[in-house]
N, C-alpha and C positions, 0 to 999 in steps of 0.2 A: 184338657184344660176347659174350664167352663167359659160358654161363652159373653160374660157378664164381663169376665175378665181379661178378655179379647184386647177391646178398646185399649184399656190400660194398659196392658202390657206393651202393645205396639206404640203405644204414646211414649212410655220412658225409652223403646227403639229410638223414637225418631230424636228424644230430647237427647239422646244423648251422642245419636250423629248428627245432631247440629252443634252437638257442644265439642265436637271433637273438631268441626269444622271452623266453627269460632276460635278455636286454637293453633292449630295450621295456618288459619288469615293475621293471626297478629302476629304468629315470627314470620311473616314478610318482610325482606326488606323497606324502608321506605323508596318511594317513588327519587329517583335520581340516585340512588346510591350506587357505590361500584360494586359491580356486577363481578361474583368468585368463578363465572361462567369460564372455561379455556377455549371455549368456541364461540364464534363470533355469528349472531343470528342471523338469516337469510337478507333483511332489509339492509341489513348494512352492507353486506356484501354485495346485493345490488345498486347501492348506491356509490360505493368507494369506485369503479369503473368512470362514472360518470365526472367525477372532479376531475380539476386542473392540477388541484394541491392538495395532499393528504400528508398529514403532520399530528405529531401529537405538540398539545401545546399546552402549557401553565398560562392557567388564567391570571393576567396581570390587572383587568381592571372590567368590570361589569356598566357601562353606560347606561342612564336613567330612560327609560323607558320612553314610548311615546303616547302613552296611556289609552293607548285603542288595540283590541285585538284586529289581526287582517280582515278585511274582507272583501269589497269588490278591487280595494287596493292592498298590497301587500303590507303591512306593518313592522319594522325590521327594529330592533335595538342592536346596536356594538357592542362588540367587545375583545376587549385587544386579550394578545394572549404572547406569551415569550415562547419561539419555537425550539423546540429542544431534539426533535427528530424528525427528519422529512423523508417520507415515503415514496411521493411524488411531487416531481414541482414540472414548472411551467414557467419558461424566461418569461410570461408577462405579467408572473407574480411575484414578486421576489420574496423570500420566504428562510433570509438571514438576520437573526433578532425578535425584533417586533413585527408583527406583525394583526391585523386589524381587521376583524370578520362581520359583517352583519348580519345576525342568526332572523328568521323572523319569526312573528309571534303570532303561533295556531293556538287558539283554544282545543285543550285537550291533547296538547301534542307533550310526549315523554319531556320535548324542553321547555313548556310552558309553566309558569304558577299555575296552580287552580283555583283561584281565590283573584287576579288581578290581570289583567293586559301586560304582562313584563314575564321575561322567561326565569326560568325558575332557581331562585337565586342557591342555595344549593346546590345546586349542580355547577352553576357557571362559579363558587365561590373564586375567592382570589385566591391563589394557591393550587385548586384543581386542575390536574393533568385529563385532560379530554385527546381524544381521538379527535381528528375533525376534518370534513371532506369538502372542500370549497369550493368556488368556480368563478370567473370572470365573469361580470354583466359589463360585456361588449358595446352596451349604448350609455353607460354613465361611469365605467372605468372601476366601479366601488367590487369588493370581493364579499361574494355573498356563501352562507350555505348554502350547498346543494340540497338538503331535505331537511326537513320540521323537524323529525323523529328521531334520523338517524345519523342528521350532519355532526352529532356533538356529543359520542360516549364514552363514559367514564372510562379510562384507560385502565388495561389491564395486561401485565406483563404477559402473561401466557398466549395473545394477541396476537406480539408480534412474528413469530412465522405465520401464522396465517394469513396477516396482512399483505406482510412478504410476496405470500405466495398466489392471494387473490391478482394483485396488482399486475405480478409477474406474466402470469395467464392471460392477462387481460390485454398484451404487448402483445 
């Protein structure tokens, strides 16, 4: 190969593993969607131990935000959810019906917008089945997520034994 045509050649190399990479990144999912995953990734399972109550819940209603993301104070938006399956409870939640979570809002968190202070309405829609792992705040009685990231994921049948079976272990 003449070296003239060195350059060039390794040029249409690269243009064209970036153009295969540019292809790969657009059939990504978008950000919140549910996940065709049968296993449940490491964060979540170290978080579902740590809750009171873990249920899958239909989002019944998305509350308006409070237009700041967290920061030296915690920023939380509601949202009530209809529970349809309880994994674990806690007689000091009660967790027949309705029921009523305060998620809060991390910039850059999997539940967050990224474009505004309010979590990300997509994920929270009305109608979506979420996973969700909560807990008691003991000094004002309110039932909060347990984590930014992974208190709130897309529900996915294949799940449940392992939820099952995280939980069980955890006894």
């Amino acid at each position: 190969m003449n070296p003239l045509q060195t350059p060039l050649f390794l040029g249409c190399l690269a243009v064209a593993a970036c153009s295969s990479r540019m292809v790969s990144t657009a059939a990504t999912p978008p950000k919140g969607a549910m996940s065709s995953a049968v296993s449940i990734d490491a964060q979540t399972h170290a978080v579902l131990p740590s809750a009171d109550v873990v249920f899958i819940g239909e989002v019944l209603a998305l509350h308006a935000s409070p237009g700041i993301w967290s920061g030296r104070a915690i920023a939380y938006q509601r949202v009530e959810y209809h529970v349809l399956r309880v994994f674990k409870s806690s007689p000091k939640i009660p967790t027949i019906g309705k029921i009523a979570i305060l998620h809060p809002i991390i910039a850059r968190s999997p539940t967050a917008d990224l474009s505004e202070p309010r979590l990300h309405p997509e994920r929270f829609r009305v109608g979506t089945h979420l996973l969700i792992a909560a807990k008691l705040d003991e000094d004002d009685g309110a039932v909060q997520a347990v984590d930014a990231d992974r208190s709130a994921s897309a529900w996915n049948e294949g799940w449940l034994s392992e939820v099952e079976r995280t939980l069980r272990e955890q006894q």
